[in-house]
FIKOLZA-1660 file (N, C-alpha, C; in steps of 0.1 Angstrom, whole numbers, plus 5000, padded with zeros to 4 digits):
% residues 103
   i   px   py   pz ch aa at
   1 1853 4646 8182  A  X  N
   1 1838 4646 8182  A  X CA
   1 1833 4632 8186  A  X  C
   2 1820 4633 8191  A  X  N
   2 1817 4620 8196  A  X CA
   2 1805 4616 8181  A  X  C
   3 1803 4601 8182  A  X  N
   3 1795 4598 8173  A  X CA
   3 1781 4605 8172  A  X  C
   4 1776 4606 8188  A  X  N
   4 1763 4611 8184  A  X CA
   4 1763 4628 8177  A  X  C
   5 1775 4631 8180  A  X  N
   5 1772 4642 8173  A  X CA
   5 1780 4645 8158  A  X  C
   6 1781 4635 8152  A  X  N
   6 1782 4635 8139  A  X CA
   6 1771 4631 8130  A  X  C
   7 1760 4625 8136  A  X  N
   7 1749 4624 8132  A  X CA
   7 1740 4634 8123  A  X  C
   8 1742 4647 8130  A  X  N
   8 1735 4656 8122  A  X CA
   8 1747 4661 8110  A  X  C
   9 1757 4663 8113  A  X  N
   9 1765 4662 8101  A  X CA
   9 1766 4651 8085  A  X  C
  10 1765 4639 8094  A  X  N
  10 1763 4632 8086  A  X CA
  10 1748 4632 8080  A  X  C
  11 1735 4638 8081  A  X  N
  11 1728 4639 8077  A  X CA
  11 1726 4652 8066  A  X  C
  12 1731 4656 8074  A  X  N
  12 1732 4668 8062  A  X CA
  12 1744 4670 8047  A  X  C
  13 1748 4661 8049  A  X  N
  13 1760 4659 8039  A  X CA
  13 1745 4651 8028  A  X  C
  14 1740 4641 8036  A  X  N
  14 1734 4631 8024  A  X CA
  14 1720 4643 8022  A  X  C
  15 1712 4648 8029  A  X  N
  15 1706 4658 8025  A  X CA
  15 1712 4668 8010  A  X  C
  16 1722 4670 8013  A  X  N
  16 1731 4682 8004  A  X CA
  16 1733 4671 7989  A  X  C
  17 1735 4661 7991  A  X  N
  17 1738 4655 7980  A  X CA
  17 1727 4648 7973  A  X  C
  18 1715 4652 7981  A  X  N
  18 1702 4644 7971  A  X CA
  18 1699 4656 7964  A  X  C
  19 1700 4671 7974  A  X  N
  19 1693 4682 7965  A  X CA
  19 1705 4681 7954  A  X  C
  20 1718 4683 7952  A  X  N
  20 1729 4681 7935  A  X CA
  20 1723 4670 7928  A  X  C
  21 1722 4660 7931  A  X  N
  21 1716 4646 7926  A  X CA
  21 1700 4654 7922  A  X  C
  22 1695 4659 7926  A  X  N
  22 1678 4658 7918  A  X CA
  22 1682 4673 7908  A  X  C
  23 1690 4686 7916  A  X  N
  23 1696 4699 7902  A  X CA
  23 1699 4691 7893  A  X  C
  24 1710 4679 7893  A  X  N
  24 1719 4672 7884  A  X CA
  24 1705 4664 7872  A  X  C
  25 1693 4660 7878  A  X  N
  25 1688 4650 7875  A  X CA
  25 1689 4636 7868  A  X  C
  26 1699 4633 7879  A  X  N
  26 1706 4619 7876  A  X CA
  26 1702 4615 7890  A  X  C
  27 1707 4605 7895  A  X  N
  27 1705 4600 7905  A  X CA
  27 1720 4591 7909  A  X  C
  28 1721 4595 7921  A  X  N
  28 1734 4591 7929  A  X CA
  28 1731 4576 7939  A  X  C
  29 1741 4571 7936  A  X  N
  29 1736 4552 7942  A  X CA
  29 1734 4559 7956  A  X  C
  30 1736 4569 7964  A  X  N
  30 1735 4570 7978  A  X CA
  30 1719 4572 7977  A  X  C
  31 1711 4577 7970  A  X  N
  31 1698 4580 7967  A  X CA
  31 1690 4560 7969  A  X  C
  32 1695 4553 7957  A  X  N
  32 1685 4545 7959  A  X CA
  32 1691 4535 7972  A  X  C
  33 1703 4537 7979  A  X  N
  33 1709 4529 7990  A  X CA
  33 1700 4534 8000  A  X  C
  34 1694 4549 8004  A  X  N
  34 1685 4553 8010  A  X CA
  34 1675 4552 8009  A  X  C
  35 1667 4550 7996  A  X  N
  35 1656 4546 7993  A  X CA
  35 1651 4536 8000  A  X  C
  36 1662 4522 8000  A  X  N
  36 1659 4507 8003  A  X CA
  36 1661 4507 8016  A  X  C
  37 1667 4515 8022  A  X  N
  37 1670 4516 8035  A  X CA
  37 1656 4524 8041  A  X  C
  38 1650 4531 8039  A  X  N
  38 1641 4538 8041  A  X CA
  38 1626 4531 8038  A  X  C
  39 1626 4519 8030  A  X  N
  39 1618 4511 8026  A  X CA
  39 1617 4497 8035  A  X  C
  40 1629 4496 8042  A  X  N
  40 1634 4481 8049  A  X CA
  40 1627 4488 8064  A  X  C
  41 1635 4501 8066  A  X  N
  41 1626 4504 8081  A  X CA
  41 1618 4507 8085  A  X  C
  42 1607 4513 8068  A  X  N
  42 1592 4516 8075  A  X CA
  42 1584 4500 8075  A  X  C
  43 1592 4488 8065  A  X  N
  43 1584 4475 8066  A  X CA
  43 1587 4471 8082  A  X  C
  44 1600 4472 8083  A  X  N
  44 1608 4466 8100  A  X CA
  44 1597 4471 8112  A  X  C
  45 1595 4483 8109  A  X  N
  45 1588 4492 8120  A  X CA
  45 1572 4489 8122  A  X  C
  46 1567 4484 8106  A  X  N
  46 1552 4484 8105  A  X CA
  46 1551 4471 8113  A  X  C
  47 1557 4459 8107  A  X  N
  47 1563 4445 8113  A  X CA
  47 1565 4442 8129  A  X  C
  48 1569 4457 8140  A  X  N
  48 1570 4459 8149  A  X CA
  48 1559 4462 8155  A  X  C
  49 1551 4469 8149  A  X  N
  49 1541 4476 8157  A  X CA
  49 1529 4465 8156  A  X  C
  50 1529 4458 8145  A  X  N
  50 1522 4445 8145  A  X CA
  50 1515 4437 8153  A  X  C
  51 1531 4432 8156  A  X  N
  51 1532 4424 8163  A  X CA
  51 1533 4430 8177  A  X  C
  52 1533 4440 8182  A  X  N
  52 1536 4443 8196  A  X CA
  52 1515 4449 8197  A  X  C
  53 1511 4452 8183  A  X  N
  53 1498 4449 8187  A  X CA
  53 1489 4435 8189  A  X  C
  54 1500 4425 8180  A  X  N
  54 1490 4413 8184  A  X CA
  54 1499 4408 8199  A  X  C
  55 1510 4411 8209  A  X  N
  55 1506 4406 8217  A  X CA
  55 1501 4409 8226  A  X  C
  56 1496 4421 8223  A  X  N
  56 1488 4434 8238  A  X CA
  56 1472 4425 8235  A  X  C
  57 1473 4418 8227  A  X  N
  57 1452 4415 8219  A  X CA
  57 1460 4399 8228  A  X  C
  58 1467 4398 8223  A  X  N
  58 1471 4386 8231  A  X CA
  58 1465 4384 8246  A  X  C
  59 1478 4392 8253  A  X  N
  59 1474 4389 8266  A  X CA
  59 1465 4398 8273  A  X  C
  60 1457 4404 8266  A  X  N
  60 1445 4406 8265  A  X CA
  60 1430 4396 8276  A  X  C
  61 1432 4386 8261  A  X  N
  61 1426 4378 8255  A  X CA
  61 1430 4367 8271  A  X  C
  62 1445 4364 8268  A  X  N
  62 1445 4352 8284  A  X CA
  62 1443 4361 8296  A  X  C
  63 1443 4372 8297  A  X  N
  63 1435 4379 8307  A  X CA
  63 1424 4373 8311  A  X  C
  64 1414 4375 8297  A  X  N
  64 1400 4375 8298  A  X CA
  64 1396 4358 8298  A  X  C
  65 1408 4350 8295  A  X  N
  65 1404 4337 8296  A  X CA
  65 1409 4333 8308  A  X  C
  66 1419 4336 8318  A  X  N
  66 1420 4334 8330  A  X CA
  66 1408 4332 8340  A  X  C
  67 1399 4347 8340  A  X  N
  67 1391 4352 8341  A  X CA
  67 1383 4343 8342  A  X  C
  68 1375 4339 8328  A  X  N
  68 1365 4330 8324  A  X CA
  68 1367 4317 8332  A  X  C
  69 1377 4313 8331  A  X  N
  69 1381 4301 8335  A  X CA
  69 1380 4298 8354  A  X  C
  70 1384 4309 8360  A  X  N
  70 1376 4310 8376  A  X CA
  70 1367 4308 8377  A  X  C
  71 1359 4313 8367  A  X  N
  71 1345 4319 8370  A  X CA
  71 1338 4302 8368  A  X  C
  72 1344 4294 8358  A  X  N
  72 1339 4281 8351  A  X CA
  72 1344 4271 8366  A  X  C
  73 1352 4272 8368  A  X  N
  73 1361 4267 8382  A  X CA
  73 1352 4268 8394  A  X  C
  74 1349 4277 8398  A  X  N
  74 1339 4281 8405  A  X CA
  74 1327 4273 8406  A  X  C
  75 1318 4274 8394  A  X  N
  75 1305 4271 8386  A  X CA
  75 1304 4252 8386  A  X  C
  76 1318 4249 8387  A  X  N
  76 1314 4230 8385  A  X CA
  76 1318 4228 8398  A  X  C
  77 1328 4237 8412  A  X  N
  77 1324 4233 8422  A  X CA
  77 1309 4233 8430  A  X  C
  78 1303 4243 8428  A  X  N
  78 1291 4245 8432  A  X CA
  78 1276 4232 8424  A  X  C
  79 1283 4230 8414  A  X  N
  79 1274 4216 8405  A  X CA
  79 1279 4208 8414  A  X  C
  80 1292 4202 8415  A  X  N
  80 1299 4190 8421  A  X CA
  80 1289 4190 8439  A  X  C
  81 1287 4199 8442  A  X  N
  81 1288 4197 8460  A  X CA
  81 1269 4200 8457  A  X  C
  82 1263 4204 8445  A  X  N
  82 1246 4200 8446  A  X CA
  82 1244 4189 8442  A  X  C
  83 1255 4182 8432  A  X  N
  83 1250 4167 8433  A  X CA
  83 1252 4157 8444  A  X  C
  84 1263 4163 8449  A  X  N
  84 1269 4154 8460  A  X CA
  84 1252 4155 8469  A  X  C
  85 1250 4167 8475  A  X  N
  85 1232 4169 8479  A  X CA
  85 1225 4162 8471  A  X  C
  86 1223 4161 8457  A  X  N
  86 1213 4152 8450  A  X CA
  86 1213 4137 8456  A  X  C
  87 1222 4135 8457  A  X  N
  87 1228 4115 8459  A  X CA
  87 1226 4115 8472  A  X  C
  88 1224 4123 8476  A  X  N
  88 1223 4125 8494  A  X CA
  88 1204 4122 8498  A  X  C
  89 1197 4132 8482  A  X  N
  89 1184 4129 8489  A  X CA
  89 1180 4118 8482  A  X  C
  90 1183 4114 8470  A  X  N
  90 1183 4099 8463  A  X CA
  90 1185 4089 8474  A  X  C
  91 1197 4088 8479  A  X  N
  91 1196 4077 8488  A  X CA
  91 1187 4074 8498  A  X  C
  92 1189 4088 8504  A  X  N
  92 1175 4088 8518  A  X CA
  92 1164 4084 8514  A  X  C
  93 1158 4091 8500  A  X  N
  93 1146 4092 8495  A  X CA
  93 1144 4071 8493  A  X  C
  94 1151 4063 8487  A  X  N
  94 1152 4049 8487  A  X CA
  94 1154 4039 8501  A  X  C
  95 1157 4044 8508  A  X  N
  95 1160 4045 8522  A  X CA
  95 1146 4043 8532  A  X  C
  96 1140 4053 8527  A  X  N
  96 1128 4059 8532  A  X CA
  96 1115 4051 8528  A  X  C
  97 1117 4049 8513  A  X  N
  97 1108 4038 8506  A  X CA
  97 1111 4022 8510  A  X  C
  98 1121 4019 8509  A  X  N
  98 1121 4006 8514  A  X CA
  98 1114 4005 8530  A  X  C
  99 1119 4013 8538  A  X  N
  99 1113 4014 8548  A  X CA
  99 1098 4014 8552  A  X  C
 100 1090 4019 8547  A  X  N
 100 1079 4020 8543  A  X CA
 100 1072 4016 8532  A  X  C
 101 1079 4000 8525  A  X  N
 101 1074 3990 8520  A  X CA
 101 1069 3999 8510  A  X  C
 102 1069 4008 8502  A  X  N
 102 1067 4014 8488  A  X CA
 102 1080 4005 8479  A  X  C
 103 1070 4001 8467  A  X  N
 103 1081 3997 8456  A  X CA
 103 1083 4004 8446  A  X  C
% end
């Protein structure tokens, strides 16, 4: 037999022995060994999905700050090259006045 298919055998064995264990009403250590087992992988699993949702919000988020950040990139070359123009008519504009003896 190969392992994967002992799987459902092996489940049904521990199946078969919780229903004697609960007729019996005692409790069989395979019961609380499954219990904690069954407690360890729905925390493991919640713990997974967690986190695989904070890093989808993650990179999300540096998506949208990539984004932003072009956009800001963009925004201070277009500042940079109207002041470079401002200091352009500043100068002239002083240029212009000395020339024409305005103080």
């Amino acid at each position: 037999m190969r392992k994967r298919d002992l799987l459902p055998v092996v489940l049904l064995i521990i199946a078969i022995a919780l229903l004697v264990s609960d007729r019996l009403s005692g409790s069989l250590p395979v019961e609380g060994w499954l219990s904690e087992v069954a407690t360890r992988a729905q925390a493991t699993v919640g713990t997974l999905l967690k986190n695989v949702s904070n890093a989808r919000v993650f990179f999300q988020d540096l998506d949208q700050l990539r984004a932003e950040n072009q956009v800001l990139r963009e925004r201070a070359e277009e500042l940079t090259v109207e002041v470079v123009a401002l200091q352009e008519v500043v100068a002239e504009n002083e240029l212009l006045r000395r020339e024409l003896g305005f103080v």
